[in-house]
Biopython code that builds the backbone (N, CA, C, O; Angstrom):
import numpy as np
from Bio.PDB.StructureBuilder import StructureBuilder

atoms = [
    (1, "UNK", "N", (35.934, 49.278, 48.452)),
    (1, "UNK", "CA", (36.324, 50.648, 48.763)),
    (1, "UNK", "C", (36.877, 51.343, 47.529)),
    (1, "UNK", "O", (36.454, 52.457, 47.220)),
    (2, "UNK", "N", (37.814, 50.720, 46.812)),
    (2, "UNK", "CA", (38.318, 51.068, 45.574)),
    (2, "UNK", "C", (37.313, 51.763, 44.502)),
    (2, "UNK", "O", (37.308, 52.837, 43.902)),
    (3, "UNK", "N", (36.343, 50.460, 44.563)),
    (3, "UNK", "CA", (35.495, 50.849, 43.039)),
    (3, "UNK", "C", (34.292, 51.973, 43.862)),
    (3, "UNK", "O", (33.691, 52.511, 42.933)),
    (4, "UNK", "N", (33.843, 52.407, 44.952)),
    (4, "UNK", "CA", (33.518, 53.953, 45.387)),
    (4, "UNK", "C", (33.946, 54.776, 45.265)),
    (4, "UNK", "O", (33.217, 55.765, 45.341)),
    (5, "UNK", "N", (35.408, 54.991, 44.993)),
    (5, "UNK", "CA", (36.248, 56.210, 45.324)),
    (5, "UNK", "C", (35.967, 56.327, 43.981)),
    (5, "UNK", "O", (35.462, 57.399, 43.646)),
    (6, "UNK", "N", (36.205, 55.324, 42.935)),
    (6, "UNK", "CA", (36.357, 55.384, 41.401)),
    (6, "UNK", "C", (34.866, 56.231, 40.825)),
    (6, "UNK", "O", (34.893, 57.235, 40.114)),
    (7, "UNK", "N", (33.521, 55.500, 41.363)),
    (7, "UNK", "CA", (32.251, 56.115, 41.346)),
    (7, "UNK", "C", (31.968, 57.466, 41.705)),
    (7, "UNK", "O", (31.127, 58.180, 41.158)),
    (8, "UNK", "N", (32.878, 57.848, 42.860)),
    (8, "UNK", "CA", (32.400, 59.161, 43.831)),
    (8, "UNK", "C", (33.280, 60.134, 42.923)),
    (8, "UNK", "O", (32.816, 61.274, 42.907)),
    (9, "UNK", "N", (34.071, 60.017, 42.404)),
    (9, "UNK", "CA", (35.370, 61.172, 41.458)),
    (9, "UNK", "C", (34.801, 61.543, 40.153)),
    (9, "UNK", "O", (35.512, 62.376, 39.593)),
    (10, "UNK", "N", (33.511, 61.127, 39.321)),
    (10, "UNK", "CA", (32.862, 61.336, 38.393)),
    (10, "UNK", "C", (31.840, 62.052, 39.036)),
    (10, "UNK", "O", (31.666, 63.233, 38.735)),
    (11, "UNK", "N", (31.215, 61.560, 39.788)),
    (11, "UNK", "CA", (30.110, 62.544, 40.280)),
    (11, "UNK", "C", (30.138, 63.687, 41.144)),
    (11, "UNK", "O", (29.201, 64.421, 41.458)),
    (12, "UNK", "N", (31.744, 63.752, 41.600)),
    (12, "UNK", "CA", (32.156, 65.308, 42.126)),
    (12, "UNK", "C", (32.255, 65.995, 40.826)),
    (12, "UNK", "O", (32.010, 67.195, 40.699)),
    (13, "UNK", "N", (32.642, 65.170, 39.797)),
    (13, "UNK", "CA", (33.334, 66.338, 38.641)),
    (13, "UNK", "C", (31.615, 67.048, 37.911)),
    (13, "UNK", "O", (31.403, 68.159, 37.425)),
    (14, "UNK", "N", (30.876, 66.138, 38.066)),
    (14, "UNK", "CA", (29.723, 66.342, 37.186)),
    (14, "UNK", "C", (28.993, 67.830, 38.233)),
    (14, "UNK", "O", (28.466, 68.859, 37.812)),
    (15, "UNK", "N", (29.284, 67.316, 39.904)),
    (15, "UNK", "CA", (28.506, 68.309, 40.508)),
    (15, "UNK", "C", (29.087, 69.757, 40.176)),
    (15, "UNK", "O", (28.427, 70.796, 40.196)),
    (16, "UNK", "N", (30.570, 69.628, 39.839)),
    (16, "UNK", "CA", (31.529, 70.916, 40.018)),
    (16, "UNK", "C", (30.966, 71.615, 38.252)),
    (16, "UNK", "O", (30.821, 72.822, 38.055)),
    (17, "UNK", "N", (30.770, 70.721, 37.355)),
    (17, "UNK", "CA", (30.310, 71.401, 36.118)),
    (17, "UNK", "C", (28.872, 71.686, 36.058)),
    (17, "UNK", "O", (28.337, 72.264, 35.112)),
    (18, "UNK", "N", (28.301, 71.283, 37.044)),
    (18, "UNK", "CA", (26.842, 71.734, 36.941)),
    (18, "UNK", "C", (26.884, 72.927, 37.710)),
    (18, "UNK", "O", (26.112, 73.835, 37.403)),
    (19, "UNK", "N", (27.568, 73.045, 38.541)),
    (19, "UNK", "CA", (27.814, 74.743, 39.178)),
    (19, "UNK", "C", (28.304, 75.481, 38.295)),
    (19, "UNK", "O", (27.728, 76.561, 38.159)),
    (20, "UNK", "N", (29.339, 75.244, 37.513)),
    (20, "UNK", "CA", (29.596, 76.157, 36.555)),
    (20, "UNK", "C", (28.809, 76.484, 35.132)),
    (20, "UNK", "O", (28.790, 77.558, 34.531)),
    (21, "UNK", "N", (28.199, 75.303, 34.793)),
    (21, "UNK", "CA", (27.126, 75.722, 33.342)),
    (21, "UNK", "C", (25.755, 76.104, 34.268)),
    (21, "UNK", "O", (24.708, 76.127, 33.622)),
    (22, "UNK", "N", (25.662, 76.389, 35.643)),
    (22, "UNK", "CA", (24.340, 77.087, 36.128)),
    (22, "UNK", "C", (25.106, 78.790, 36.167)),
    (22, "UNK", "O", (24.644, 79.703, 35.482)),
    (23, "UNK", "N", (26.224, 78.955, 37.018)),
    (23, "UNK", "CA", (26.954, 80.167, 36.922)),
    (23, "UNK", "C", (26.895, 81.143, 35.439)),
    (23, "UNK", "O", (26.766, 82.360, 35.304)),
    (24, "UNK", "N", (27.038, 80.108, 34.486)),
    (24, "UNK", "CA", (27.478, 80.762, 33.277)),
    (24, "UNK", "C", (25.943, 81.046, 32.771)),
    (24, "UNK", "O", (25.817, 82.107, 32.159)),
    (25, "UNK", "N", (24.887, 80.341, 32.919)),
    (25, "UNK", "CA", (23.496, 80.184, 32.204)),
    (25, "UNK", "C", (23.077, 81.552, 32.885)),
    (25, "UNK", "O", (22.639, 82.430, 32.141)),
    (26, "UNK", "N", (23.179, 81.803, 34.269)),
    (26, "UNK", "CA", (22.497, 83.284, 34.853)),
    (26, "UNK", "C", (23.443, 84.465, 34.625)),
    (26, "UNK", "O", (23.042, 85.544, 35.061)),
    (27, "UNK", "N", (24.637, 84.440, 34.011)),
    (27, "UNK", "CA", (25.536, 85.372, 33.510)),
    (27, "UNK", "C", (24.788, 85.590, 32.112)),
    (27, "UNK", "O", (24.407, 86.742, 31.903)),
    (28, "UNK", "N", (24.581, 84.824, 31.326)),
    (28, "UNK", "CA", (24.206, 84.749, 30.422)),
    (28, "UNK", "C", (22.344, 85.379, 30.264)),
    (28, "UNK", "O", (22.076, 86.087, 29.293)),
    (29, "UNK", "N", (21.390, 85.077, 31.142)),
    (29, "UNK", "CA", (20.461, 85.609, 31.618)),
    (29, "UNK", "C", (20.349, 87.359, 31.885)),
    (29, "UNK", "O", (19.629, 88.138, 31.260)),
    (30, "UNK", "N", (21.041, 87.593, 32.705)),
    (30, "UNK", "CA", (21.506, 88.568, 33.014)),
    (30, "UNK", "C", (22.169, 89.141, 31.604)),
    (30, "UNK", "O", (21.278, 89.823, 31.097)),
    (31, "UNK", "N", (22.825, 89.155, 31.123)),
    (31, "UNK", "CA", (23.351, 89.518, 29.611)),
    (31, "UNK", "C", (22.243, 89.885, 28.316)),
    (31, "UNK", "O", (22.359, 90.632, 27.344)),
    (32, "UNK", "N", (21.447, 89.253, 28.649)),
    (32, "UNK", "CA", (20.059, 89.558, 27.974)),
    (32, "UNK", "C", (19.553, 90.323, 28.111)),
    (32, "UNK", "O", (19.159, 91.141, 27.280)),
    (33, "UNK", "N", (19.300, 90.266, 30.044)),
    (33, "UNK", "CA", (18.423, 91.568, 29.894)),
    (33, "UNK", "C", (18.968, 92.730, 29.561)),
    (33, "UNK", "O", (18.501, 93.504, 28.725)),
    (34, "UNK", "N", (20.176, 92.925, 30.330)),
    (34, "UNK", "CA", (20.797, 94.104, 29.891)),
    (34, "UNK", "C", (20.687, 94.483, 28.620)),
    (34, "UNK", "O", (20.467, 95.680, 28.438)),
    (35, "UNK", "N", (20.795, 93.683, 27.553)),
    (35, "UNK", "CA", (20.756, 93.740, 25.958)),
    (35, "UNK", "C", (19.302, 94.314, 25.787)),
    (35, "UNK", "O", (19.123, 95.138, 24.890)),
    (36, "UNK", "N", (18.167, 93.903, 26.653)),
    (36, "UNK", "CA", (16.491, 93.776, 26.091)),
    (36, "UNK", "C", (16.142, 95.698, 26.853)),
    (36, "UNK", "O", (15.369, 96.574, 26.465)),
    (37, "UNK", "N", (17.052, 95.664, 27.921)),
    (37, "UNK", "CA", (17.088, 97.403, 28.266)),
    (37, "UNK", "C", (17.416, 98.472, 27.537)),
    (37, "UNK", "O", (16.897, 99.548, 27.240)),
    (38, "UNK", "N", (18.724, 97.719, 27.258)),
    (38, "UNK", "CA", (19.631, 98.995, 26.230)),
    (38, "UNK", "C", (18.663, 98.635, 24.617)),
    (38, "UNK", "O", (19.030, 99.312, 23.656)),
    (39, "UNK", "N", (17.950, 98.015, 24.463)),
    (39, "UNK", "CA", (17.761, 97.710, 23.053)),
    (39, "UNK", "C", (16.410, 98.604, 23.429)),
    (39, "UNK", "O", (16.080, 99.325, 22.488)),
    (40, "UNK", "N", (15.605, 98.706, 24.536)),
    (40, "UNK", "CA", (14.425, 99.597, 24.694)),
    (40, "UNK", "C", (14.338, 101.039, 24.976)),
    (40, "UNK", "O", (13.413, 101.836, 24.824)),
    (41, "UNK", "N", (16.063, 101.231, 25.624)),
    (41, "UNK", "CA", (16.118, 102.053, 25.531)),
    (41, "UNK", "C", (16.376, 102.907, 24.562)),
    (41, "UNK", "O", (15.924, 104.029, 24.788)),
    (42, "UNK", "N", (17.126, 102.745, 23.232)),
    (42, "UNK", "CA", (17.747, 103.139, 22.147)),
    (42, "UNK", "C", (15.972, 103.224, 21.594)),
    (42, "UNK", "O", (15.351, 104.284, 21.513)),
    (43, "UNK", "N", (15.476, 102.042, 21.308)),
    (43, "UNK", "CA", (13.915, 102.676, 20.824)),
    (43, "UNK", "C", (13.653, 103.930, 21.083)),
    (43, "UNK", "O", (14.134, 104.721, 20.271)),
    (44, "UNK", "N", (13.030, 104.388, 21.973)),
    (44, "UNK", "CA", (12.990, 105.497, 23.373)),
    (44, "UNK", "C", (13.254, 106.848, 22.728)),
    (44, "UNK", "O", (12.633, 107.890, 22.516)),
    (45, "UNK", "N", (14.913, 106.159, 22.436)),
    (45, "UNK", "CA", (15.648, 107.844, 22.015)),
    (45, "UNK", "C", (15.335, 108.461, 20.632)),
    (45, "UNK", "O", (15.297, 109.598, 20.163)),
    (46, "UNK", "N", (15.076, 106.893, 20.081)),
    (46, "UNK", "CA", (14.388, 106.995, 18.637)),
    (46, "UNK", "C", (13.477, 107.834, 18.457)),
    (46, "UNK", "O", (13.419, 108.826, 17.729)),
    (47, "UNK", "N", (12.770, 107.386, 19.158)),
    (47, "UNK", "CA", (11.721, 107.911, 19.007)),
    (47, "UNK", "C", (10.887, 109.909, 18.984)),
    (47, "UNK", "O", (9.963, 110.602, 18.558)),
    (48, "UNK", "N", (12.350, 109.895, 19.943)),
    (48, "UNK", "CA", (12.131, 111.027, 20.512)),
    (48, "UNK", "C", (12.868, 112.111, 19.550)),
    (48, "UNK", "O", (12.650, 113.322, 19.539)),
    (49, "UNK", "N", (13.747, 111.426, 18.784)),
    (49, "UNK", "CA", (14.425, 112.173, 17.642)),
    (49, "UNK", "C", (13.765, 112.537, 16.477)),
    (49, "UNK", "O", (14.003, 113.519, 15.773)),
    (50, "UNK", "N", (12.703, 111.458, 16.279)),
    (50, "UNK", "CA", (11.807, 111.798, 15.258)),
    (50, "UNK", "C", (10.875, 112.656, 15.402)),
    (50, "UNK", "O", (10.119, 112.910, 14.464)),
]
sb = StructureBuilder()
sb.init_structure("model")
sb.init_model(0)
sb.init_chain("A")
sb.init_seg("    ")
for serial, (resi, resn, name, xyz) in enumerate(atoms, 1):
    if name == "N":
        sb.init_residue(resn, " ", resi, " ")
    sb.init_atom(name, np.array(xyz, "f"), 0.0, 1.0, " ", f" {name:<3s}", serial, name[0])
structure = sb.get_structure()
């Protein structure tokens, strides 16, 4: 019983950081595009200035 509890407390911690480096990876996703919009959009205005 001992050496389960010892097994099962690593693989909660691993499940709890794989939720958080998936959380952070689609924050990060999301952060892009926003960047790949505003970066198409600024083209855009460029363009229109010239």
């Amino acid at each position: 019983m001992c050496v389960k509890k010892i097994w099962i407390a690593p693989e909660d911690r691993v499940k709890r950081s794989d939720a958080r480096v998936c959380a952070l990876e689609e924050k990060v996703e999301l952060g892009d595009v926003g960047a790949t919009i505003v970066a198409d959009r600024l083209t855009q205005l460029e363009k229109k200035l010239i």
